[in-house]
MITOR-894967 format. One record per residue: residue number from 0; residue in one letter; z, y, x negated of N, C-alpha, C in turn. Coordinates in steps of 0.2 Angstrom, whole numbers. Layout:
N
(pt NUM "a" (Z Y X) (Z Y X) (Z Y X)) ...
This chain:
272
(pt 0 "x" (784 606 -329) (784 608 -336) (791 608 -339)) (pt 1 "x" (791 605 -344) (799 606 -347) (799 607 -355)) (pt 2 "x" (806 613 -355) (803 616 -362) (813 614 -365)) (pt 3 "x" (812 610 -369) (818 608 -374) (819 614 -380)) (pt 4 "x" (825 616 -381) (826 622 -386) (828 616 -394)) (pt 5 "x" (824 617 -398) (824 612 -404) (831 617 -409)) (pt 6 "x" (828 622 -410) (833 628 -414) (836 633 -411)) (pt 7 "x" (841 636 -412) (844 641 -408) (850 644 -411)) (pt 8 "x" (850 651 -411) (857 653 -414) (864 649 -412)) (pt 9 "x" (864 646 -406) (870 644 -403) (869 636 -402)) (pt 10 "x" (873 632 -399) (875 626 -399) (879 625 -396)) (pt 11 "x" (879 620 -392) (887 615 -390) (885 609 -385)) (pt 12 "x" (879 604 -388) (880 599 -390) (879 595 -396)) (pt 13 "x" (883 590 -394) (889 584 -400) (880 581 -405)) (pt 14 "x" (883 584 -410) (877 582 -417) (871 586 -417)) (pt 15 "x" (869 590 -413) (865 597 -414) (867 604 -417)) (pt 16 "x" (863 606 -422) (867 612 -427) (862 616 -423)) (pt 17 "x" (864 623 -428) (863 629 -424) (863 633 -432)) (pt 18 "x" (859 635 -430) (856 638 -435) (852 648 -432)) (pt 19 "x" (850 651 -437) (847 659 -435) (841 657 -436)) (pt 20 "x" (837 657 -429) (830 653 -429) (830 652 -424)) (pt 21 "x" (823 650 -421) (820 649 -414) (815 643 -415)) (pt 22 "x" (815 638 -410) (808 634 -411) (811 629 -404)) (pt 23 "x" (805 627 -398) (806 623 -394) (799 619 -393)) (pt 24 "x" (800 615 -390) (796 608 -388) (793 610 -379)) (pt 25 "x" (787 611 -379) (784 610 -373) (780 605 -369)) (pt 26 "x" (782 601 -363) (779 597 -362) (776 599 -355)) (pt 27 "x" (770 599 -353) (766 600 -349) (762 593 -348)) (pt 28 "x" (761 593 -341) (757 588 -339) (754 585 -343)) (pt 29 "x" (746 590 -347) (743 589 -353) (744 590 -359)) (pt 30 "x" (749 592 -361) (750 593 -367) (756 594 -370)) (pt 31 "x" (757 593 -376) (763 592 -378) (763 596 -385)) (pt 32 "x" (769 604 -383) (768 608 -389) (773 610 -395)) (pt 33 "x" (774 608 -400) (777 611 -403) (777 620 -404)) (pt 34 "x" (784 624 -404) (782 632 -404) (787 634 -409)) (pt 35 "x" (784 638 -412) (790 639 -422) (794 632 -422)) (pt 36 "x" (796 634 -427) (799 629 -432) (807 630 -436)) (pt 37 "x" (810 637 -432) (815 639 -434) (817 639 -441)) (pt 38 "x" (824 638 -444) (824 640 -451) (824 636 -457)) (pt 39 "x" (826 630 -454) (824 624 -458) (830 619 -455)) (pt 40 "x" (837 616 -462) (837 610 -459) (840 607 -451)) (pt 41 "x" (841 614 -448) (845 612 -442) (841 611 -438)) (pt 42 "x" (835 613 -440) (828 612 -434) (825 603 -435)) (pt 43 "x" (825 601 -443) (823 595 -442) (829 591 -440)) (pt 44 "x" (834 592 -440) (840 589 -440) (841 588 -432)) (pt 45 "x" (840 593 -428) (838 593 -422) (832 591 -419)) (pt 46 "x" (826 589 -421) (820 587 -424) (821 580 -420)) (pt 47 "x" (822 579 -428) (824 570 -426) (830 568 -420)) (pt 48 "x" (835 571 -418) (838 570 -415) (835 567 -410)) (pt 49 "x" (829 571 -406) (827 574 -399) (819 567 -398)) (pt 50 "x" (820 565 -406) (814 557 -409) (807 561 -405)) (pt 51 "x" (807 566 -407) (799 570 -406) (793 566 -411)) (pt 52 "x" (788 564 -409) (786 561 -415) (777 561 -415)) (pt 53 "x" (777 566 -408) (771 569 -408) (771 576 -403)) (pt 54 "x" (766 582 -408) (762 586 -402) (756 585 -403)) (pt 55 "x" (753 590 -400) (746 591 -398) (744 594 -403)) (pt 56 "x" (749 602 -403) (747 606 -408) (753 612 -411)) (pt 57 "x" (754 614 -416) (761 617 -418) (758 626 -416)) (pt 58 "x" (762 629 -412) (761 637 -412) (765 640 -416)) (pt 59 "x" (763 645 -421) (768 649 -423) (768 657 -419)) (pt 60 "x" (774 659 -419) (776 666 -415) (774 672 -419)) (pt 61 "x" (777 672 -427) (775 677 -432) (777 674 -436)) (pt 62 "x" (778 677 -443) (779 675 -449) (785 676 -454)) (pt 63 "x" (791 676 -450) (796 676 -452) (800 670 -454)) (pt 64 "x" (807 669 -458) (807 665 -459) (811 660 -454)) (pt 65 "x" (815 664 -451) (819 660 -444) (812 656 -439)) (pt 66 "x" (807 658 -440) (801 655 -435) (796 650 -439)) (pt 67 "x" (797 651 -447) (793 647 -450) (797 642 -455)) (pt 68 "x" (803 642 -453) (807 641 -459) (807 633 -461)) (pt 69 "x" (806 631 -455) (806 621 -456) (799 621 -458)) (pt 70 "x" (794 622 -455) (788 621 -457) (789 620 -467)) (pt 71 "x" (791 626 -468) (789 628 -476) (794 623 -478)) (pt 72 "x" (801 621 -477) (804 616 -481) (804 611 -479)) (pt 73 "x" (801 608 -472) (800 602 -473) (792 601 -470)) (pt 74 "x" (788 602 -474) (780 603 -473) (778 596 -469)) (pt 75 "x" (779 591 -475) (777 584 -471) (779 581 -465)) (pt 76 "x" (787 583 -464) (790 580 -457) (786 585 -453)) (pt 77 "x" (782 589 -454) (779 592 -448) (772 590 -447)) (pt 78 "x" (767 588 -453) (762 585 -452) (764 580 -449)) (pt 79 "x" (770 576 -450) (769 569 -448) (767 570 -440)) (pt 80 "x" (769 574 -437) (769 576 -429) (764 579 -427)) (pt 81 "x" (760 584 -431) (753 586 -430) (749 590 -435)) (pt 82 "x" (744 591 -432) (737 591 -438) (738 597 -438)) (pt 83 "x" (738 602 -430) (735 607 -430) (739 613 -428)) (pt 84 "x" (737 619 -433) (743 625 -431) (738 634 -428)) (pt 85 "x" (741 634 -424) (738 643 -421) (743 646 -423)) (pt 86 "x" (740 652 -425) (743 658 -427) (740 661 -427)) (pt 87 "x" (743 668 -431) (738 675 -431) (736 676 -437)) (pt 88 "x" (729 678 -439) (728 680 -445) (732 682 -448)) (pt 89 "x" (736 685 -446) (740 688 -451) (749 685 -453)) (pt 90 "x" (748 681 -450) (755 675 -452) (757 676 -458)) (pt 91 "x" (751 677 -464) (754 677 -470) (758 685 -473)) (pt 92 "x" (760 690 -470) (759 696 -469) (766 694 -476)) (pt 93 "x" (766 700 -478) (772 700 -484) (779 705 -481)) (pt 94 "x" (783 701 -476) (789 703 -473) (793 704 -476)) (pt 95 "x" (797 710 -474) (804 714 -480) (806 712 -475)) (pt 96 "x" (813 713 -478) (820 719 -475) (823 720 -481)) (pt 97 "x" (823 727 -479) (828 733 -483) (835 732 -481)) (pt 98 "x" (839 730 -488) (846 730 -490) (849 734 -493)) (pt 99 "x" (852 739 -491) (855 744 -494) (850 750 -493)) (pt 100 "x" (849 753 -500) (845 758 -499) (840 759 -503)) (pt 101 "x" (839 755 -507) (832 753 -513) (830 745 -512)) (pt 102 "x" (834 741 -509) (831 734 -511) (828 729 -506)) (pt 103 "x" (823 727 -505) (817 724 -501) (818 718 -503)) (pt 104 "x" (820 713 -497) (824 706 -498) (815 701 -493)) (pt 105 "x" (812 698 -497) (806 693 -493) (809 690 -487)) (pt 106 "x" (808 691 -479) (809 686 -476) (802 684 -473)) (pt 107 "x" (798 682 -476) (791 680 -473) (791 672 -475)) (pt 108 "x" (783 670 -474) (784 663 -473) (784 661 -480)) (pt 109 "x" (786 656 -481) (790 654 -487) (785 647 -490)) (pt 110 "x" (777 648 -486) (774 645 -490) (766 647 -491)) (pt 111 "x" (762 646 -496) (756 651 -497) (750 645 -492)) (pt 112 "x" (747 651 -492) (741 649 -487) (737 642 -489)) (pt 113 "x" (737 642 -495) (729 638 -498) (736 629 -498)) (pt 114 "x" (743 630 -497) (744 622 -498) (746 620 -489)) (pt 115 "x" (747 625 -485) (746 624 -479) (739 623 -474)) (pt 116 "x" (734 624 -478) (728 624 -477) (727 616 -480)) (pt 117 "x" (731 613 -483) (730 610 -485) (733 603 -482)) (pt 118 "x" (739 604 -479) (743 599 -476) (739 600 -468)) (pt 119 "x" (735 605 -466) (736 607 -459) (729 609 -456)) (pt 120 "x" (727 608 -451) (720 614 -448) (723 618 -443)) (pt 121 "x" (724 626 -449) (722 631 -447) (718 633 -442)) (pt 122 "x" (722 636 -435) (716 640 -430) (719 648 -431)) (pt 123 "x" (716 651 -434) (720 659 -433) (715 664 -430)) (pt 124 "x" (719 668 -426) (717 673 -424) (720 680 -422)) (pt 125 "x" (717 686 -421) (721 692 -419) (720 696 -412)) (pt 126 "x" (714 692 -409) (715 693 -401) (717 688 -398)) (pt 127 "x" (714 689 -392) (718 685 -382) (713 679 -385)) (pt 128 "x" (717 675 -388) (713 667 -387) (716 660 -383)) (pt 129 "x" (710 655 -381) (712 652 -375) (712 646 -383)) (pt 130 "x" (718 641 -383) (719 637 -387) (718 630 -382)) (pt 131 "x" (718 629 -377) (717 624 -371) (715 626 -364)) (pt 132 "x" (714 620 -361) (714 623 -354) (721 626 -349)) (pt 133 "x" (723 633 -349) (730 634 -345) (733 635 -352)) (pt 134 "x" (730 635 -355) (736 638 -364) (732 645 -367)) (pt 135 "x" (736 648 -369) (734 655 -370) (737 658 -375)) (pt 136 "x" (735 661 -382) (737 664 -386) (736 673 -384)) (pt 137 "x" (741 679 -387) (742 683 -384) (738 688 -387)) (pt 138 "x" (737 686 -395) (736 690 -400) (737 697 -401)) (pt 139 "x" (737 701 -406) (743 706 -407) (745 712 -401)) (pt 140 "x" (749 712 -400) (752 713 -394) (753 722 -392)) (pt 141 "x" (750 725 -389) (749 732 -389) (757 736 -387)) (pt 142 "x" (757 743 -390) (765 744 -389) (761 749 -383)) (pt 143 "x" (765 751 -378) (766 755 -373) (771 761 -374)) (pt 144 "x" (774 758 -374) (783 761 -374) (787 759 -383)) (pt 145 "x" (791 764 -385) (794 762 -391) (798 758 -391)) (pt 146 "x" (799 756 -396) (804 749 -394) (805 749 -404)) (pt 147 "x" (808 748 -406) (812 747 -414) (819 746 -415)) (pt 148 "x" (821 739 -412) (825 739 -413) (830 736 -420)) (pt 149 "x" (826 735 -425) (829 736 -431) (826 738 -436)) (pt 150 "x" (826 744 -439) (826 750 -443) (824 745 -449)) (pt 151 "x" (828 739 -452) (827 737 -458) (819 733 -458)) (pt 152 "x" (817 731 -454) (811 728 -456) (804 733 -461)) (pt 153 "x" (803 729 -463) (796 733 -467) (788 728 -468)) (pt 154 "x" (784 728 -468) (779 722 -472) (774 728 -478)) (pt 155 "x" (774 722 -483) (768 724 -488) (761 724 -485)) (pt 156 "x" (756 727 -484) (748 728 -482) (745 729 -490)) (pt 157 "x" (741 728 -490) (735 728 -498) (740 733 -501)) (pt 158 "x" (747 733 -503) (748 733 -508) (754 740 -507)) (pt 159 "x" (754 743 -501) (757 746 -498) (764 745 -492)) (pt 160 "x" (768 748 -493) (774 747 -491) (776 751 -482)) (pt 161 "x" (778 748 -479) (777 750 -470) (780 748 -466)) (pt 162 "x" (784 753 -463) (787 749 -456) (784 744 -453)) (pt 163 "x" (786 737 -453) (783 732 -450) (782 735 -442)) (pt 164 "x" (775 733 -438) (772 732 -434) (772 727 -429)) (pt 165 "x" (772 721 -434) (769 715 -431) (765 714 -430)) (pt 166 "x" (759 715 -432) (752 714 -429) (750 705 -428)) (pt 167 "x" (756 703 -432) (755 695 -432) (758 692 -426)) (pt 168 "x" (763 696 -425) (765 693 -417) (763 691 -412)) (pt 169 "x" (764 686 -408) (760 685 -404) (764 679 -400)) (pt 170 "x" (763 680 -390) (766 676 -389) (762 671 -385)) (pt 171 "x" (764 665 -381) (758 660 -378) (761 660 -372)) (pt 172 "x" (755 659 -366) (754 659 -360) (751 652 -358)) (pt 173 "x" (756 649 -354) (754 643 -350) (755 644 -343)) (pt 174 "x" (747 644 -339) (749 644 -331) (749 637 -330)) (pt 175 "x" (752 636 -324) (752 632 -319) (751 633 -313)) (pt 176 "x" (753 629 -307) (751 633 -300) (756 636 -299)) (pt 177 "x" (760 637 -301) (764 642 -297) (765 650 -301)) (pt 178 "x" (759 650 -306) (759 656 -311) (760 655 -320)) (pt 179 "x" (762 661 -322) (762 659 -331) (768 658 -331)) (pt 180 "x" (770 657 -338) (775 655 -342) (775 660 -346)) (pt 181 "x" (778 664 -350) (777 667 -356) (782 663 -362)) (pt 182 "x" (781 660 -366) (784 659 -373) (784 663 -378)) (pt 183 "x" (789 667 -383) (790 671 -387) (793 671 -391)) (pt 184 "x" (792 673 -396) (799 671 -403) (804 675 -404)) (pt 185 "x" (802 683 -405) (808 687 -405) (808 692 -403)) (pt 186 "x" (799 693 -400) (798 699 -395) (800 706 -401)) (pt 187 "x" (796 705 -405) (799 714 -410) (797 718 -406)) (pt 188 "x" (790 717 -402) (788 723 -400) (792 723 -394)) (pt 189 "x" (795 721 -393) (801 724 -386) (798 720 -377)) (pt 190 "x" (802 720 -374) (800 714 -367) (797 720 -363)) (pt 191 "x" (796 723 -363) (792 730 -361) (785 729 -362)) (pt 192 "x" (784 731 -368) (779 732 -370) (773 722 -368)) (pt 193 "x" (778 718 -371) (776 709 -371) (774 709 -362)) (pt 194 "x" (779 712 -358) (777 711 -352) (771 714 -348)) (pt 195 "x" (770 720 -349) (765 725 -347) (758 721 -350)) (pt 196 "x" (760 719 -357) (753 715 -360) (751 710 -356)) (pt 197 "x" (757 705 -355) (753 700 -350) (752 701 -345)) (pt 198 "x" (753 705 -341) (749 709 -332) (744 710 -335)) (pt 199 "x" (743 714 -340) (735 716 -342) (731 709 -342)) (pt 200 "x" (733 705 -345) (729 700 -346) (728 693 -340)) (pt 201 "x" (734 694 -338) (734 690 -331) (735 692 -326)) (pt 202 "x" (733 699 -324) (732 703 -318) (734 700 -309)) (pt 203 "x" (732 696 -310) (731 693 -303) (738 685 -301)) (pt 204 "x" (741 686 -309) (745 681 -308) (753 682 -311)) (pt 205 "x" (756 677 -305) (764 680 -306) (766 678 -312)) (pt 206 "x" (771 680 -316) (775 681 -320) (782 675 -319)) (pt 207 "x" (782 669 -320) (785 665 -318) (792 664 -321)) (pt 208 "x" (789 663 -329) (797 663 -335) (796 667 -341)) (pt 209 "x" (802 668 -345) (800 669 -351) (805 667 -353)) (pt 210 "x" (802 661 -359) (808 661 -363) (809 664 -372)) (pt 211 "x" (812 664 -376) (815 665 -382) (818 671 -383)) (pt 212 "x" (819 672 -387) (821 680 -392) (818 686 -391)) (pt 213 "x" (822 689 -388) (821 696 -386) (824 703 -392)) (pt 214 "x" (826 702 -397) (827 705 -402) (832 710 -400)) (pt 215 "x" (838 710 -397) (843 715 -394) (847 717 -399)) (pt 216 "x" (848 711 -403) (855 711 -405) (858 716 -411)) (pt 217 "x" (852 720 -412) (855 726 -417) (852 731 -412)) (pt 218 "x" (850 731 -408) (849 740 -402) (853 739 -403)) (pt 219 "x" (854 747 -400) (859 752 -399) (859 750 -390)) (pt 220 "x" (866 751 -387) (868 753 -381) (862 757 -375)) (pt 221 "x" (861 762 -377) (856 763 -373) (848 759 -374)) (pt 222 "x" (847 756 -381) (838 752 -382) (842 748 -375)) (pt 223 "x" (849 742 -377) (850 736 -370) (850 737 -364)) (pt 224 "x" (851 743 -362) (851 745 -354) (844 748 -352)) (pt 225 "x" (843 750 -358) (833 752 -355) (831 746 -353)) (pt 226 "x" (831 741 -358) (827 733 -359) (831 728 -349)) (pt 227 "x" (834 731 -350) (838 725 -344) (836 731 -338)) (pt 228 "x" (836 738 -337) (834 740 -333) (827 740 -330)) (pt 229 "x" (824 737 -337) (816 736 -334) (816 729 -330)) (pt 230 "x" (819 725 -335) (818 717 -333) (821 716 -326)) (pt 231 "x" (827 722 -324) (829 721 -318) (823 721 -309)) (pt 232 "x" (821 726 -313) (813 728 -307) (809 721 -308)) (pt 233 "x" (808 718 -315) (803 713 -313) (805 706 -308)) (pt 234 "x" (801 705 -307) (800 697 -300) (798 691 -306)) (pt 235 "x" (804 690 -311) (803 686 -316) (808 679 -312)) (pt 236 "x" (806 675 -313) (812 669 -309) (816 666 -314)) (pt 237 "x" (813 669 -319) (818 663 -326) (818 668 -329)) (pt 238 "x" (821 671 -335) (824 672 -341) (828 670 -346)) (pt 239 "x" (824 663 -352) (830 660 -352) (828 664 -362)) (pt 240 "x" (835 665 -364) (837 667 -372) (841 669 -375)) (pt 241 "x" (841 668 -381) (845 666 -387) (843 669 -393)) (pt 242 "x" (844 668 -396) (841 666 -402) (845 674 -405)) (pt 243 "x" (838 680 -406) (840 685 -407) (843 691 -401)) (pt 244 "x" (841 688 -397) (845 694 -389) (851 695 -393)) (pt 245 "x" (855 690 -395) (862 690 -395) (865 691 -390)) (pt 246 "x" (872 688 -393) (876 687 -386) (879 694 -383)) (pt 247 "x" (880 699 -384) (883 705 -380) (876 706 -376)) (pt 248 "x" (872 708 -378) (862 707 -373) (864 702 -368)) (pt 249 "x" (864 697 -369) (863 689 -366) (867 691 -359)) (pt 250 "x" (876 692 -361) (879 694 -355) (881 699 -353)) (pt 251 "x" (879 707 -357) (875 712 -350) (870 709 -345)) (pt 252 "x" (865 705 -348) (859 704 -344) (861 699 -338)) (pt 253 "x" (867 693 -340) (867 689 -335) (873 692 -329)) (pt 254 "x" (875 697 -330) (881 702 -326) (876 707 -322)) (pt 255 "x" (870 709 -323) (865 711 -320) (862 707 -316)) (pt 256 "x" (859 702 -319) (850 698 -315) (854 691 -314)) (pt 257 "x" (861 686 -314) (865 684 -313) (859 677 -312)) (pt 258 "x" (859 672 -310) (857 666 -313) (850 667 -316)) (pt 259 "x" (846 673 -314) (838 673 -315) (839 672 -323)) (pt 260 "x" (845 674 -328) (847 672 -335) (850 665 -338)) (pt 261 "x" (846 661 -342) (848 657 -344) (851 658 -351)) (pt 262 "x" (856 657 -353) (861 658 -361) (855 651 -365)) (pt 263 "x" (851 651 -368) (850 646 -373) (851 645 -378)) (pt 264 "x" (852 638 -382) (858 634 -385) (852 627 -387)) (pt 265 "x" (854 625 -395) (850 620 -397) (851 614 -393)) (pt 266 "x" (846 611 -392) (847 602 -388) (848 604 -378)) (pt 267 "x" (846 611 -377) (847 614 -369) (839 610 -366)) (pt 268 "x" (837 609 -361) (834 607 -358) (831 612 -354)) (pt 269 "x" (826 613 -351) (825 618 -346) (818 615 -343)) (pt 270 "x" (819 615 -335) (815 611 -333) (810 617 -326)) (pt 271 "x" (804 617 -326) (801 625 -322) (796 619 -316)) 
């Protein structure tokens, strides 16, 4: 399996940007998967670089705009590449962040359901759905343990204002023989609670990689020593992320778990 990082907070290869966003390219034996869409033009601009010119099927992680953001402004350059999108029910959910102390700034997806229904077929869901044979959606993700590492987030429900949840969140499971994969986007609900889920779900099988955004970068001091303190116990062989870990997370974690951590960067290669 080899997973390509398409968008990523960071870069440092020649004519790939970097953009605040996530989205990578998975190639499996059988399938070939596009996963978010990061925040728009560094994704397609990286996109084309990479002459991707087809998947299988596009995953979205949740419904922000860093993970949906190429999708909504370059719609067509993403149908040209594929028909079909999984998600969670709840992809459309109506995503804040509180600026200041009164003001609630839209970071959701930035296009409405009925013209994406229209460029795309829809499969949504909000449990454990098997999207292929060896491909696995996680659907909304159970908390165990607290985990809130940004205080600003909120979403609207019928009409009602709420600390965002994430009930849309959701990450994907690919095994192989040698065990799963875990692919993620930003992990809101914390790498605790994401991991403990997939035991539950894949009880019998090892835990092989995880890659994306771990959502570190506004904890507090003690939330990053909890998070790296768990992961340190785990028998994970890879951890590769970016995106929203941030960098001060990224290298406490690799000054801990020392190469079991990859720093990921737009145009990176990572081969399992």
């Amino acid at each position: 399996m080899k997973i390509t990082i398409i968008a990523d907070n960071y870069v440092d290869k020649s004519s790939f940007l970097a953009e605040h966003g996530f989205s990578c390219f998975i190639e499996t034996a059988d399938f070939d998967i596009l996963f978010d869409t990061g925040q728009g033009d560094a994704f397609i601009n990286n996109f084309k670089l990479l002459n991707i010119k087809h998947a299988d099927f596009l995953v979205l992680s949740h419904g922000h705009y860093d993970h949906t953001g190429g999708l909504s402004r370059h719609l067509y350059d993403c149908a040209a590449v594929t028909t079909d999108i999984y998600a969670s029910r709840y992809i459309f959910d109506n995503h804040m962040r509180l600026d200041g102390d009164s003001t609630y700034d839209f970071i959701g997806f930035g296009r409405n359901r009925n013209e994406i229904s229209e460029a795309f077929k829809l499969h949504l869901n909000s449990g454990f759905t098997q999207i292929e044979e060896n491909v696995f959606l996680s659907g909304t993700i159970e908390r165990e343990v607290v985990f809130d590492a940004d205080s600003r987030l909120y979403v609207e429900i019928d009409g009602g204002r709420q600390k965002d949840m994430f009930r849309d969140e959701q990450y994907m499971i690919i095994r192989e023989e040698d065990g799963i994969h875990l692919i993620t986007g930003c992990t809101h609900c914390g790498a605790e609670n994401l991991l403990r889920h997939a035991k539950k779900l894949f009880p019998d099988d090892k835990i092989v990689s995880l890659t994306g955004g771990l959502h570190l970068y506004r904890s507090t001091p003690e939330e990053t020593e909890s998070v790296i303190n768990f992961l340190e116990k785990e028998d994970i062989k890879i951890i590769a992320t970016g995106h929203c870990t941030g960098i001060d997370a990224i290298f406490q974690m690799k000054a801990r778990l020392g190469d079991r951590v990859i720093f990921t960067k737009a145009g990176m290669e990572i081969r399992y």
